[in-house]
N, C-alpha and C positions, 0 to 999 in steps of 0.2 A: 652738669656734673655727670660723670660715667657710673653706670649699675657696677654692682658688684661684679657680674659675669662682664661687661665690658672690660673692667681693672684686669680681671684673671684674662680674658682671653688676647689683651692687650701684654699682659705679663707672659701670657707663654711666646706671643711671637716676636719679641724682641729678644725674651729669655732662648726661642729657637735659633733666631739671626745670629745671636753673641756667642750661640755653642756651634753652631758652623763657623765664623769666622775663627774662634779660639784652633780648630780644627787645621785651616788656612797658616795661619798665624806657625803654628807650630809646625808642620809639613817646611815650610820656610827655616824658620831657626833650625830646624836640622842639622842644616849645613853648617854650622855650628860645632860639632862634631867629626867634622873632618880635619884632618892634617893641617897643620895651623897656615899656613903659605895657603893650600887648594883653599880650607875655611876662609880666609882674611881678602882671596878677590873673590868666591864665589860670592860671598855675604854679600860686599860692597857693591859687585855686579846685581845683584838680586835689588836691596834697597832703591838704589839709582833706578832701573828700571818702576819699582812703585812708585817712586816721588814723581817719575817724569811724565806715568802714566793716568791721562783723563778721566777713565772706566777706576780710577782705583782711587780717583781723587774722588769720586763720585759716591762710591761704596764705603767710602772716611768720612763723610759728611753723615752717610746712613749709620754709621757704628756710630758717630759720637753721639749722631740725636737717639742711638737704642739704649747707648747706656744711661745716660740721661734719666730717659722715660722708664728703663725699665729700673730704675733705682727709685726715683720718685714714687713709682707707682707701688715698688715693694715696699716701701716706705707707709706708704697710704692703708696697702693693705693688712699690714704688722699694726699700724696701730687701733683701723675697724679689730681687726681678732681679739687686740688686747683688750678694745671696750668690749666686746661681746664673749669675753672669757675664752679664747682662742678657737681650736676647731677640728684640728686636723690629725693629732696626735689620736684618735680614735679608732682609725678604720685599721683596717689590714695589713701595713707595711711591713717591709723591713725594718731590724732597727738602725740601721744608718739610717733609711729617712726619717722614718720617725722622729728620732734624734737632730738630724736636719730641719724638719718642717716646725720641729717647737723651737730652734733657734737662727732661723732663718734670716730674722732682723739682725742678730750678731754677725753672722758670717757675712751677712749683704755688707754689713756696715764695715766689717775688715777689708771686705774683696773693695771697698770703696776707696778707704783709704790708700793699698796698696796700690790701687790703679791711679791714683795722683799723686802718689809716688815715681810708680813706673813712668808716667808720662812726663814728669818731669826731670826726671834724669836722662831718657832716651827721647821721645819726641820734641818734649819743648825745647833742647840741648840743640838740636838735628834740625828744628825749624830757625831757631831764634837766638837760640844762644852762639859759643864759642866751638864748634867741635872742633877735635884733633883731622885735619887735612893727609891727605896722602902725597904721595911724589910730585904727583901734577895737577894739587892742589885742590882735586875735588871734596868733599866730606865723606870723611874715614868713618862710616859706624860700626866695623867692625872693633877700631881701637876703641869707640865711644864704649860698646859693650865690653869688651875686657875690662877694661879700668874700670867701671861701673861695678862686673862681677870680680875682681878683684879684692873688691871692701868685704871683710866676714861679716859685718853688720849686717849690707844687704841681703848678702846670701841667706843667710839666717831667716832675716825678713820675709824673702822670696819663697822658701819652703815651707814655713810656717803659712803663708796664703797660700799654697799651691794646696794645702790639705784644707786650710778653708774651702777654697775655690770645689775641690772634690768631695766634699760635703753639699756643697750648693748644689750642684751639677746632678749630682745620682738625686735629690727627691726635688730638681729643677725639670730634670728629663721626664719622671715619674711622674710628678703632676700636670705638665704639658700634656703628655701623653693622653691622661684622663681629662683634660680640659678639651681636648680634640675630638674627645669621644672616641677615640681608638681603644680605651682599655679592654678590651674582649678577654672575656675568659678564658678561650683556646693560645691567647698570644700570650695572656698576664705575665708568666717565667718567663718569654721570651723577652718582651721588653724590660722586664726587670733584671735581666742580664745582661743583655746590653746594655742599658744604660748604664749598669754598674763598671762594666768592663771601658767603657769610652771613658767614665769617667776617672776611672783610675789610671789608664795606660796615659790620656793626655797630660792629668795632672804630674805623674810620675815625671812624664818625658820631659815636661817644663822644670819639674823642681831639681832635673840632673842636670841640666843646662850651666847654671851657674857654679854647681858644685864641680862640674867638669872642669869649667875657664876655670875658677878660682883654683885647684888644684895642678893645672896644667898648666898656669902661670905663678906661680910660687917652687 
């Protein structure tokens, strides 16, 4: 069985790994936001190159065992808190984290659902299923994603977790940070700035993603 601080410090670096990849992840959809023609090959040139690519088949292996562990393990530790009458809501924060760290098992358990969602519409579709092919017949995910962000449902869906997601993130970075032992007094604003700032700009950028396609395809 892991200590308490093995859980936390197991939970900040998978919770570390998931917010650089998120980082990754989004730098890519980008392009996304380009001129629908320039969007629709750069996309599809981008994807092809990650499916085709070892190092990145390698680093997909790493993401699905982080989310995995770092969901189990938030799981393990939301319900120690509850028997020990929780914990965290006490100290110094902000009140986004604040607000965050006493609902942490909710947004976990959104950003859960949403991600077996998403993967079941784009990756499982993209590995296993049926997707929409291009001219010369390789897999189109660029069509995959439009018609995907095309449903108002999902969209809906998608911005609704991106503000989950950016709850988690600003007192996910914050407690990392003190679980590293980095919290120094002289930096305290500094990284409570940052982390707010990352988490807003990535969340934001994710949650116009679909609202863009949906509206630029209607």
């Amino acid at each position: 069985m892991l200590s308490t601080l093995s859980r936390k410090m197991l939970m900040c670096l998978t919770g570390l790994f998931l917010g650089f990849f998120l980082l990754i992840h989004f730098l890519g959809n980008l392009q996304l936001f380009l001129p629908q023609e320039q969007a629709h090959l750069q996309f599809n040139a981008y994807s092809h190159f990650l499916s085709g690519n070892i190092i990145i088949k390698i680093v997909s292996y790493v993401l699905y065992a982080s989310i995995i562990l770092h969901a189990v393990d938030g799981l393990m530790i939301t319900l120690k808190n509850k028997k020990s009458g929780g914990g965290y809501q006490r100290d110094g924060r902000g009140r986004a984290s604040k607000w965050a760290s006493r609902n942490m098992g909710i947004l976990g358990t959104l950003i859960l659902i949403f991600l077996v969602i998403h993967f079941q519409n784009f990756w499982y579709i993209y590995k296993f299923g049926n997707p929409p092919l291009d001219e010369n017949g390789n897999k189109d995910l660029y069509i995959l994603v439009v018609n995907v962000f095309k449903e108002w449902w999902y969209v809906i869906i998608y911005v609704l977790s991106m503000i989950a997601l950016c709850y988690h993130l600003i007192h996910g970075i914050h407690s990392a940070v003190r679980t590293l032992g980095l919290y120094h007094p002289k930096f305290v604003q500094w990284f409570k700035t940052i982390g707010i700032a990352y988490s807003i700009i990535i969340c934001i950028g994710f949650a116009l993603m679909p609202v863009y396609v949906f509206f630029t395809y209607h």
